[in-house]
N, C-alpha and C positions, 0 to 999 in steps of 0.2 A: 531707768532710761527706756525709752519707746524702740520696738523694734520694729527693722528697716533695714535699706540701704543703701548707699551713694556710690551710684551710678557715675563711673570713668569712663573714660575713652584714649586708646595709647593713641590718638591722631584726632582731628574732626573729619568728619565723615563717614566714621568708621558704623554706623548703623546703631550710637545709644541710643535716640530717640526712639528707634522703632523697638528695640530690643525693650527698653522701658516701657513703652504703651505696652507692647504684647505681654510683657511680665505681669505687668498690673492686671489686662483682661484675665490672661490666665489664673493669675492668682483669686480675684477677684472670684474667678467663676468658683475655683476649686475650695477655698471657703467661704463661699454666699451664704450659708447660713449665719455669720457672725454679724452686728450692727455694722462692724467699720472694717472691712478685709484689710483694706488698704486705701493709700492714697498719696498722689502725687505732689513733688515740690520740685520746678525749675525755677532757681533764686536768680539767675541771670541770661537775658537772651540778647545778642544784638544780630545786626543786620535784617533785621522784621519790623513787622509792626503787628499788632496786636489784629485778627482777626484776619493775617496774611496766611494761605494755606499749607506757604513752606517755612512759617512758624515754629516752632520745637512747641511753642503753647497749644497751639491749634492742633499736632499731631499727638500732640499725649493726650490732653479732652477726647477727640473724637475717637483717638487708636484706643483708647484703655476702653472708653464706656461704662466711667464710670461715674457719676452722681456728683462733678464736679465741673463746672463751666470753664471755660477758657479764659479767664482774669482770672482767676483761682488759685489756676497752677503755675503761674508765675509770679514773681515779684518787680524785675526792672525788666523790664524791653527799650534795647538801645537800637537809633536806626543804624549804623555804621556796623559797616560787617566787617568790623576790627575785635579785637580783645577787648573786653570790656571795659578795663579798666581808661583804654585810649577811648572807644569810643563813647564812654559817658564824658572825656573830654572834651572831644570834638562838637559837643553837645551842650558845651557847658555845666554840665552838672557832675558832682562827687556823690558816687558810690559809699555810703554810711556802713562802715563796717558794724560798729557795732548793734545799729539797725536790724543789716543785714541777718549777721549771729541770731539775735534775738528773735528776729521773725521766724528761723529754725528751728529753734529751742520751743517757741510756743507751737508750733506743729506738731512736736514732737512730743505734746503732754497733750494735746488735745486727740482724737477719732485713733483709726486703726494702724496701724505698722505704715512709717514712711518710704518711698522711693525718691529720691533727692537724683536727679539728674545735673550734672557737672557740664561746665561752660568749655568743650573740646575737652585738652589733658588736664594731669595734675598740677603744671604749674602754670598756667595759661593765668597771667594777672587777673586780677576781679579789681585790687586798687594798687594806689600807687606802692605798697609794701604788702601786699595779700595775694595770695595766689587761690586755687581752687583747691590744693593740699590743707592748706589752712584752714578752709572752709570746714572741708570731711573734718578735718582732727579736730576740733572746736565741734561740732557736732555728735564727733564718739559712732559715727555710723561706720560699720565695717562695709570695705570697698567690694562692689562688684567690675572688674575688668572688662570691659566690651572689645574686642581687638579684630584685627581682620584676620578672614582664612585663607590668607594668600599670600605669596613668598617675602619673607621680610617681619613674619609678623614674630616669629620665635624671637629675635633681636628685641623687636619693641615692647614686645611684650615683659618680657625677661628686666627689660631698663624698668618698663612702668611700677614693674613689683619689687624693683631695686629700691627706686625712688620714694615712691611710698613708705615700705618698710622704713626709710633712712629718716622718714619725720615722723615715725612711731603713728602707721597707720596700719592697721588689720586687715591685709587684703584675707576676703572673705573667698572667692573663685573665680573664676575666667569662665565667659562666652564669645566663643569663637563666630564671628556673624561675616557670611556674603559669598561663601562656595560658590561654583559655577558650575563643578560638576561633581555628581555623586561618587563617582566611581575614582576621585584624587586620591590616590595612594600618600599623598602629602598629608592629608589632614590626620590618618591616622599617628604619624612621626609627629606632627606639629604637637597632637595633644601629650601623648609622650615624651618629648623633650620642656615643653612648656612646664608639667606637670614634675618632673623630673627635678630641673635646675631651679624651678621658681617655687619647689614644693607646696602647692597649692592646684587645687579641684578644678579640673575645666568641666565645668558643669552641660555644658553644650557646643553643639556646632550647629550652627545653621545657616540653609542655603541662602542665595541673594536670593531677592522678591521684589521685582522692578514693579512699580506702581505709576498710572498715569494719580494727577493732581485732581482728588476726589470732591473738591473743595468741604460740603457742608452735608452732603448727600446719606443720610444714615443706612440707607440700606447699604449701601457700598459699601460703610463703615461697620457694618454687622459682617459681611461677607469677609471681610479683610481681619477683624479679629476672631473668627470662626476657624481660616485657614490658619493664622499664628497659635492659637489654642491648641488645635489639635496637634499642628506643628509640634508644641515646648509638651504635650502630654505625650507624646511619643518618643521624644529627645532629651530633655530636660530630666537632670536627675535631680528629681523633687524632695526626694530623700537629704540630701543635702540641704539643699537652698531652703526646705519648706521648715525648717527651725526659728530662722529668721522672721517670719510671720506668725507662726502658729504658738501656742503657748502663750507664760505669762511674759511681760516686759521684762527683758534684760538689765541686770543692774552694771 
């Protein structure tokens, strides 16, 4: 089995996309020497369209930077910024599960270690009987947590890894993304209780990073994964996470 990992969210909005691209640049950078570091797969987007710059395709291409175009990295783009599974309705079109699977599974035997970024949470419908839980477990990818660093998250967080667990999914660690301020005495309790009761690695914390809409612009998009890079090299306990990339494939 190809190593990776599928990329959650205990809410939408909670900052996976960005956490995904910047894991990827970092990763990317820190084994550039190998043919395939890594590489990106969002299986389902809606409420966009393809080459829109508040996209999840368009910010993992341009945010990672790496060697993969923006039809690449996704697979459906629905315009309806509903749950996918409604809004491939509204649209008339059905979601092919086993399509779907399959297109994963081939990722996952082709180039380097996958990031699979997930459509909001774990049970956010994909179809009419599939959810995004399904998705990860049918893939065999252990879960990375994306959660927010602000009052409320110890709860949701603690359900996500309840949840998971309950359909025999391997949460891998928790990244805590979107502080406001450094000096929160909270964040230190948040990773200790999260870490505690959900026995499982909060691999980071990292602050919010409000950004205007960059559209296509590379240098900006250099500058933007420059500050994330050094950001997750300073923060990021690599030691952990860096298993999951590095070495032979997981069986």
């Amino acid at each position: 089995m190809r190593k990776g990992l599928f990329v959650t969210g205990t809410d939408t909005n909670v900052g996976k996309t960005w956490v995904t691209a910047a894991l990827a640049a970092y990763t990317f950078r820190k084994l550039g020497g190998l043919p395939s570091p890594v590489e990106i797969w969002k299986p389902v987007q809606s409420g966009v369209q393809l080459g829109d710059p508040d996209a999840d395709s368009f910010r993992l291409a341009y945010g990672s930077g790496l060697p993969q175009t923006e039809p690449e990295t996704v697979t459906i783009t629905l315009r309806e910024p509903l749950a996918p599974w409604v809004a491939a309705e509204r649209e008339g079109k059905t979601i092919g599960w086993a399509a779907l699977e399959s297109e994963g599974r081939r990722r996952m035997t082709e180039g380097g270690p996958l990031l699979v970024e997930g459509a909001g949470g774990l049970l956010v419908p994909l179809t009419g009987d599939r959810t995004v839980a399904d998705l990860a477990l049918a893939l065999g990818l252990p879960l990375l947590i994306v959660a927010r660093a602000t009052l409320g998250t110890v709860n949701h967080t603690l359900m996500t890894i309840e949840c998971a667990r309950s359909r025999g999914l391997d949460v891998a660690g928790v990244i805590l993304n979107g502080y406001e301020e450094e000096n929160d005495t909270s964040l230190v309790d948040n990773v200790r209780m999260i870490e505690r009761f959900g026995g499982t690695s909060v691999w980071a914390t990292l602050p919010w990073m409000p950004m205007e809409r960059m559209l296509s612009n590379p240098i900006e998009w250099g500058k933007w994964r420059h500050v994330w890079t050094e950001l997750l090299e300073e923060r990021l306990r690599w030691n952990e996470i860096g298993r999951f990339f590095e070495g032979e494939p997981m069986v």
